[in-house]
C-alpha positions as CSV (number, residue, x, y, z in Angstrom):
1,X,-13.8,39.3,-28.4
2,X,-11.2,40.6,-31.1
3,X,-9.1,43.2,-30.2
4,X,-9.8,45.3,-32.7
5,X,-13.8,45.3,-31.3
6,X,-12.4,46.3,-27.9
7,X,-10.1,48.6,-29.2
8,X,-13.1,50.2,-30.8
9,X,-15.7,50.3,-28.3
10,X,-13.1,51.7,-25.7
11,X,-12.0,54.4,-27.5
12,X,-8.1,53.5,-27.8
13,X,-5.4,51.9,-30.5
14,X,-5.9,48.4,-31.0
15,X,-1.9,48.5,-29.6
16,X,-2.9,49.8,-26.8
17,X,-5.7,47.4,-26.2
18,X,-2.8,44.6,-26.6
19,X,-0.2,46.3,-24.1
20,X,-2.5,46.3,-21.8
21,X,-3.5,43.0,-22.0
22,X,-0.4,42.0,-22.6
23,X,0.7,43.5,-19.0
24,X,-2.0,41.9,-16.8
25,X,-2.5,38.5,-18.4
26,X,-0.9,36.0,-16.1
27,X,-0.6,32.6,-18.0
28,X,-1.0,29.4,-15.7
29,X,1.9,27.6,-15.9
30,X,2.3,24.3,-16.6
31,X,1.0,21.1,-14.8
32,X,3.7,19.2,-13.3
33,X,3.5,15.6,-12.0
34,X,6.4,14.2,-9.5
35,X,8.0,10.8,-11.1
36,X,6.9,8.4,-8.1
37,X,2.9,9.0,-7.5
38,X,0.8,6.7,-4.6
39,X,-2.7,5.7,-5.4
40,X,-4.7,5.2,-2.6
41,X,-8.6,5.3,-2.0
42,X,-11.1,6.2,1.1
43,X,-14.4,6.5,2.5
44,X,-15.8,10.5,1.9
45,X,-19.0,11.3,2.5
46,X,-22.0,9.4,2.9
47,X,-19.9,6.8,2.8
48,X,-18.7,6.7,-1.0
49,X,-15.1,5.9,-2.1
50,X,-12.5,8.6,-3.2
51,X,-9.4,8.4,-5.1
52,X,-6.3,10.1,-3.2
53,X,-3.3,10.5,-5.5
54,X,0.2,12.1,-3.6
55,X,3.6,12.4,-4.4
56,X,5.6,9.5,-3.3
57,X,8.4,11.3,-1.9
58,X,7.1,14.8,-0.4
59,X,3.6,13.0,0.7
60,X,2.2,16.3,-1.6
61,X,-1.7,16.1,-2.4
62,X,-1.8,15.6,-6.3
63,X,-5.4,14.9,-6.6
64,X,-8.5,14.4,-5.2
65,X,-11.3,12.6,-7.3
66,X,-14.8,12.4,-5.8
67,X,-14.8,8.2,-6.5
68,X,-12.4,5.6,-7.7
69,X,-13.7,5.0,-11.0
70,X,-11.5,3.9,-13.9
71,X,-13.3,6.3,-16.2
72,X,-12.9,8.9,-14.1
73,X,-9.4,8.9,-12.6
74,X,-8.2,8.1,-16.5
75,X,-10.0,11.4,-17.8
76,X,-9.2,13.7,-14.8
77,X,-5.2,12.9,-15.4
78,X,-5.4,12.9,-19.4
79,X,-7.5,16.2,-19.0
80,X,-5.1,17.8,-16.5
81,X,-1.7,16.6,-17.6
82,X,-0.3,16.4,-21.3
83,X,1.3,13.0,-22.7
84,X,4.7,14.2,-22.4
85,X,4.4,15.1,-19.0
86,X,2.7,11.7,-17.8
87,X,4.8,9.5,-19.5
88,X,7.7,11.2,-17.2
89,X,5.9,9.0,-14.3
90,X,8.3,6.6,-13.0
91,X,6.3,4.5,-10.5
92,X,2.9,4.3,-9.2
93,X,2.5,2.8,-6.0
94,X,-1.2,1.3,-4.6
95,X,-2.2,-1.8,-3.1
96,X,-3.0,-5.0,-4.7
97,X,-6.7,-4.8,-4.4
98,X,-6.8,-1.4,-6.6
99,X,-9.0,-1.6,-9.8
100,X,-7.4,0.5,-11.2
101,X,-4.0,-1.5,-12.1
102,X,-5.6,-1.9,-15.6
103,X,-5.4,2.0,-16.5
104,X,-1.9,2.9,-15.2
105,X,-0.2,1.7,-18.9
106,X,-3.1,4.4,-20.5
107,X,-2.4,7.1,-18.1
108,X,1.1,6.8,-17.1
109,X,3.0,4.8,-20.5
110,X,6.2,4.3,-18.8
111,X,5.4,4.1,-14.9
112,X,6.1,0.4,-13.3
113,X,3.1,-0.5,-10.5
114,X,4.5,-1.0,-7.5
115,X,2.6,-2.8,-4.7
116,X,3.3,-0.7,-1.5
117,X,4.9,-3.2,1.1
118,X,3.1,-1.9,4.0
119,X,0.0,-3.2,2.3
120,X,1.2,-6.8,1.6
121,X,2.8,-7.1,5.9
122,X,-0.9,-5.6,6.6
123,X,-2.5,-8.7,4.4
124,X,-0.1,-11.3,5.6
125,X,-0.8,-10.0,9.6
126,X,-4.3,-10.7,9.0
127,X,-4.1,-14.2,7.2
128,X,-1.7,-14.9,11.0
129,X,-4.7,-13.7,13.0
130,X,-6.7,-15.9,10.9
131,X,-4.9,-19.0,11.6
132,X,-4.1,-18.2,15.4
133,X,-8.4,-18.1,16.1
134,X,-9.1,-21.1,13.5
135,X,-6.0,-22.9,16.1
136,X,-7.8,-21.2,19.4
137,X,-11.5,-23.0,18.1
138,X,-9.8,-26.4,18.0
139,X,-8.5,-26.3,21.4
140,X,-10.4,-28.2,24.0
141,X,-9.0,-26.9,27.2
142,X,-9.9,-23.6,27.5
143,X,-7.6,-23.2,30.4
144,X,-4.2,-24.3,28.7
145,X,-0.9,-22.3,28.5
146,X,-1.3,-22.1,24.5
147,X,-5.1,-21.5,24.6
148,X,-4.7,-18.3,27.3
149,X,-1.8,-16.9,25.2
150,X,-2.9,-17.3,21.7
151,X,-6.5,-15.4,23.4
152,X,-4.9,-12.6,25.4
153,X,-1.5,-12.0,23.8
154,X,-2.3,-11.9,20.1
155,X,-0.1,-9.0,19.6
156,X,3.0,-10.5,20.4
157,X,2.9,-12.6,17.4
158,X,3.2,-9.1,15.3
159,X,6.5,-8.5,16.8
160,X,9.2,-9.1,14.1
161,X,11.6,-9.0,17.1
162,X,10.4,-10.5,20.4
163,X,12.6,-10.4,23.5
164,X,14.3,-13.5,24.0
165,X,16.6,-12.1,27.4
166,X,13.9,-10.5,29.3
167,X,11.8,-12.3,31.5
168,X,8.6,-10.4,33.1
169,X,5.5,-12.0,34.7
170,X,2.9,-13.0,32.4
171,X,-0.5,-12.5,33.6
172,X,-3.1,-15.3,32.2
173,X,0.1,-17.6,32.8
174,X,0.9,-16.1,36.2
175,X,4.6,-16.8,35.5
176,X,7.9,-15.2,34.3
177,X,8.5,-15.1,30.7
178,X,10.1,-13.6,28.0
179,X,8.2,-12.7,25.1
180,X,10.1,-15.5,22.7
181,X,9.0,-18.2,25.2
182,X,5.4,-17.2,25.2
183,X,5.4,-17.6,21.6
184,X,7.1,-20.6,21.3
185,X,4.7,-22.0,23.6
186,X,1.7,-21.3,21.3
187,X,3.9,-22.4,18.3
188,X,4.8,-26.0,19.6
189,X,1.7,-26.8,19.7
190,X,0.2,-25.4,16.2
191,X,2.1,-26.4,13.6
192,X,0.3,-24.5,10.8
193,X,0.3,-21.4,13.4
194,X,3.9,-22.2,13.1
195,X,4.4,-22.4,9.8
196,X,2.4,-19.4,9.4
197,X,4.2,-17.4,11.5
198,X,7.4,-18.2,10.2
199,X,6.6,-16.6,7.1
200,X,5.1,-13.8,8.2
201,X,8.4,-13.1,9.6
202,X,10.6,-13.8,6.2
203,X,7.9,-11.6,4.6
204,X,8.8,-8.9,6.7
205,X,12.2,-9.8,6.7
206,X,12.7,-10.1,2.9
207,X,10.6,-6.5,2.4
208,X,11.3,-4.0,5.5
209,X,14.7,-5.4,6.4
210,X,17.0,-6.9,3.6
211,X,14.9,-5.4,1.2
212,X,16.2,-8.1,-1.2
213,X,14.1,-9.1,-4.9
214,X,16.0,-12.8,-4.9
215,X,15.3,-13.6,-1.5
216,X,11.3,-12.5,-1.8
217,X,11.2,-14.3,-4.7
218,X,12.7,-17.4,-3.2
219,X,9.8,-17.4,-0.7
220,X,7.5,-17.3,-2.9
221,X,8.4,-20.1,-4.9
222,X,9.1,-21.9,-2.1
223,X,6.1,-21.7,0.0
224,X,4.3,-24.8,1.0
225,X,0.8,-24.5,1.1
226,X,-1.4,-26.0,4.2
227,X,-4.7,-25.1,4.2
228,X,-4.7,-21.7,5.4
229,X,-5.1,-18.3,5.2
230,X,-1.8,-17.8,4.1
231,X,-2.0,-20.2,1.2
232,X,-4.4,-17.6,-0.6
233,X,-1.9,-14.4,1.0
234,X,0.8,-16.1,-1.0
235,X,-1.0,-16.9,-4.3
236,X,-2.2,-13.2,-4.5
237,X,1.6,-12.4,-4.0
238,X,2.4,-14.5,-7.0
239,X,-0.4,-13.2,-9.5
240,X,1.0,-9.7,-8.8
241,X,4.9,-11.0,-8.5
242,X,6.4,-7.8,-10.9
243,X,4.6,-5.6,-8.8
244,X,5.8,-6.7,-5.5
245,X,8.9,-7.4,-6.2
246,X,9.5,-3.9,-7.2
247,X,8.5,-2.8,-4.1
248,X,12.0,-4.6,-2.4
249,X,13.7,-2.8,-5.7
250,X,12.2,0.7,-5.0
251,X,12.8,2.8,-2.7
């Protein structure tokens, strides 16, 4: 409604209508997005799929988007957040099985994806536990040192850093052990565990550790294939290989 028509119907001068206004209209100020932003997704309500976003740094909700479409996430950011203030977007970081890779250039025109390095130990933990049952179903003696370790002490192949000093008594083996003898065990005796293994330990090493883009990209191009689990791990590694190796480069 003009001013002028308020001004009118109330009685007053159309400056008077504007003061007031002018002295109780509290403008919204403007949308601000941090420069490092996580994508993530997870299960809501009746068991649909949300999109998460939070600032990288502070762990600060963003946004929450009833479900992870592309359409949707695209027009909730370009109708909350001008161009200027997107393209200030540094990073995005999300996991390599995130649709929505293919939008972050429209949204964000300068952020770099960034594969989140927790994600990529996550996938190469599960390609091991892969392996170690494919190695336990070819054992025949179900009552063998490797089989009874490989069954009841999965988790010690997780350990980036297994005791090598300490012995303690093993149950399953009934015998005193450290945890680097347990695994070696297994590992003599499954070379592809082996292999495996190792690399799931360089992985770790070359992202949580030395945090080093030459020597991640060394494994990569490196790695020997054997039928596994891993084989596929690696390859998605390589499809997204700008992505993950920013993740050594990033903080």
């Amino acid at each position: 409604m003009p001013v002028k028509t308020i001004a009118r119907i109330i009685g007053i001068s159309v400056s008077s209508v504007q003061r007031i206004i002018d002295q109780n209209l509290k403008l919204r100020p403007a949308r601000r997005l941090p420069t490092r932003l996580c994508f993530d997704e997870f299960c809501s309500t009746h068991g649909m799929m949300s999109f998460i976003c939070l600032d990288a740094d502070s762990h600060r909700l963003i946004a929450l988007v009833g479900d992870r479409f592309n359409r949707t996430i695209k027009n909730f950011f370009i109708a909350h957040y001008s161009l200027a203030e997107r393209t200030r977007v540094q990073t995005v970081t999300m996991d390599m099985n995130a649709a929505y890779q293919t939008i972050i250039h429209e949204v964000f025109p300068k952020a770099q994806v960034v594969i989140d390095r927790f994600h990529i130990i996550q996938l190469a933990a599960r390609a091991l536990d892969q392996i170690r049952v494919q190695a336990l179903k070819q054992l025949d003696d179900k009552h063998s040192r490797p089989y009874k370790i490989m069954k009841t002490n999965w988790r010690l192949f997780h350990q980036t850093a297994p005791d090598a000093k300490h012995k303690q008594f093993l149950f399953g083996l009934n015998e005193d052990v450290t945890q680097q003898e347990v695994i070696d065990i297994a590992l003599d005796t499954e070379p592809k565990l082996k292999q495996t293994y190792e690399t799931y330990l360089a992985l770790h090493d070359a992202l949580m550790v030395k945090k080093h883009p030459a020597e991640l990209a060394n494994l990569l191009a490196t790695y020997e294939p054997n039928g596994t689990a891993m084989d596929m791990m690696i390859a998605t590694l390589k499809r997204h290989k700008v992505a993950v190796l920013a993740a050594v480069t990033r903080p």
